[in-house]
C-alpha positions as CSV (number, residue, x, y, z in Angstrom):
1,X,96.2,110.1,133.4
2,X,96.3,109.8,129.6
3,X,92.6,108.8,127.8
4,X,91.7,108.9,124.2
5,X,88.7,110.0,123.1
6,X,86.5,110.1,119.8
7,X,84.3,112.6,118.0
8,X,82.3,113.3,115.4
9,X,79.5,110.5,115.1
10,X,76.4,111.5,113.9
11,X,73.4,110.3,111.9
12,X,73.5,111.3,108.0
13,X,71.8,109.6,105.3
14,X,72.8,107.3,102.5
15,X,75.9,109.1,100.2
16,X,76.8,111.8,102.7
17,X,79.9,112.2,104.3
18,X,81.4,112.7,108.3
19,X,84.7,112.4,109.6
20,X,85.4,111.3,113.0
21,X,88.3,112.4,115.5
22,X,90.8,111.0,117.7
23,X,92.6,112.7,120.5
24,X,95.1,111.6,123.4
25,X,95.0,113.5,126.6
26,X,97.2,113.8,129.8
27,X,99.5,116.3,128.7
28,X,102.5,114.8,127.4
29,X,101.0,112.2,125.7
30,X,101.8,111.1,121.9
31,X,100.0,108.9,119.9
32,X,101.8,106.4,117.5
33,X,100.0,103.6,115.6
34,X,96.5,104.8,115.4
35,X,93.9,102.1,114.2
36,X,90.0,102.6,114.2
37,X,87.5,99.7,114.3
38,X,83.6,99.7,114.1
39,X,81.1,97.5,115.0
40,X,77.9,97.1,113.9
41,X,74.8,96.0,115.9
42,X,74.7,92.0,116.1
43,X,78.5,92.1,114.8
44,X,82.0,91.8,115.9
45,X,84.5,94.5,116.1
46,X,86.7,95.1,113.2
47,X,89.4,97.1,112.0
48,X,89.1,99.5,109.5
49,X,91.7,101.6,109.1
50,X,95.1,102.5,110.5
51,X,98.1,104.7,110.4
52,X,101.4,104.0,111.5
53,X,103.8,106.2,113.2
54,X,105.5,106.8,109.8
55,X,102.0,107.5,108.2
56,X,101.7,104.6,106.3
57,X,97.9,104.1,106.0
58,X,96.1,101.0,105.5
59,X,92.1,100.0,104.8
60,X,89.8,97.4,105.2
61,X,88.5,96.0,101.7
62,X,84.7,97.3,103.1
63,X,85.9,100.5,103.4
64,X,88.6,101.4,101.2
65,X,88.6,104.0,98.4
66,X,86.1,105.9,100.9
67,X,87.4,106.3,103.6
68,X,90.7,107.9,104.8
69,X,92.7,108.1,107.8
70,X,95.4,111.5,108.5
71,X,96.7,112.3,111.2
72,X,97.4,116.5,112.3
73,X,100.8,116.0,114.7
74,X,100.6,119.3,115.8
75,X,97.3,118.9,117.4
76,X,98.4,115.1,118.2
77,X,94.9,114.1,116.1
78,X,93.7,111.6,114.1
79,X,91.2,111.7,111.5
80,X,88.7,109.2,109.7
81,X,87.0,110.9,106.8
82,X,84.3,108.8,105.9
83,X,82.4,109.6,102.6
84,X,80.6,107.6,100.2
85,X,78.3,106.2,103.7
86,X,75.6,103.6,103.8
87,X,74.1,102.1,105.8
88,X,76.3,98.9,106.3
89,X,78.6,101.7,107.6
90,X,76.4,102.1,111.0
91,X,77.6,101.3,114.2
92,X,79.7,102.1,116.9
93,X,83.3,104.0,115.8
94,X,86.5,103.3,118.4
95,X,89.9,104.3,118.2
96,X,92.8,102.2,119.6
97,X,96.1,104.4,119.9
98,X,99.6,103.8,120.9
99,X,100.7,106.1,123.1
100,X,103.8,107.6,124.9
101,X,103.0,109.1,127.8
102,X,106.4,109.8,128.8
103,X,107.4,107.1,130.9
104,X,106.1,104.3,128.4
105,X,104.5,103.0,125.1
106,X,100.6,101.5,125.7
107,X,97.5,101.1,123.8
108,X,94.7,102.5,124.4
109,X,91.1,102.2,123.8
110,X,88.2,105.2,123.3
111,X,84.9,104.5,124.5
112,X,83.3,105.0,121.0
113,X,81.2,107.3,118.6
114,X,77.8,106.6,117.5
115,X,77.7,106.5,113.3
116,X,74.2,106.5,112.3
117,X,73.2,106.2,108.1
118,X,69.8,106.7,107.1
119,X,69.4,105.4,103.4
């Protein structure tokens, strides 16, 4: 029942900005610890950013001071505002949340955003 899903990906070009969203369906669902990862063509998967259930945010070195990672509880979203892009910054964009879906904590995978920079 619950799935989380990202938006927001894009093609911009070298210096431009995007932020990408993550949301948790299924009605009662909560996310907790949020983390995003990215992986480039040819590349593994790595993390990039995350925010705990208490907000405290952490970064990547290849990423931080750029990008930034907020979360809207409210609207049970998470942001990744991305600015300063190049094109090392390319590739696919997933969000892994913890969730409560009422009847218990798991972790969840998205199935990705495409992030596209053009220099």
């Amino acid at each position: 029942q619950v799935q989380v899903m990202e938006s927001g990906g894009g093609s911009v070009k070298a210096g431009e900005f995007l932020t990408l969203s993550c949301t948790a369906s299924g009605g009662v669902a909560k996310m907790y610890t949020v983390e995003w990862y990215r992986q480039a063509p040819g590349k593994e998967r790595v993390n990039v950013a995350r925010i705990s259930s208490g907000d405290h945010t952490t970064y990547s070195e290849a990423v931080k001071d750029r990008f930034t990672i907020s979360r809207d509880l409210a609207k049970d979203t998470v942001f990744l505002h991305m600015t300063g892009l190049q094109p090392d910054d390319s590739g696919t964009y997933y969000c892994n949340a913890q969730v409560f879906d009422g009847y218990m904590m798991r972790t969840y995978w998205g199935q990705g955003t495409h992030v596209t920079v053009s220099s």
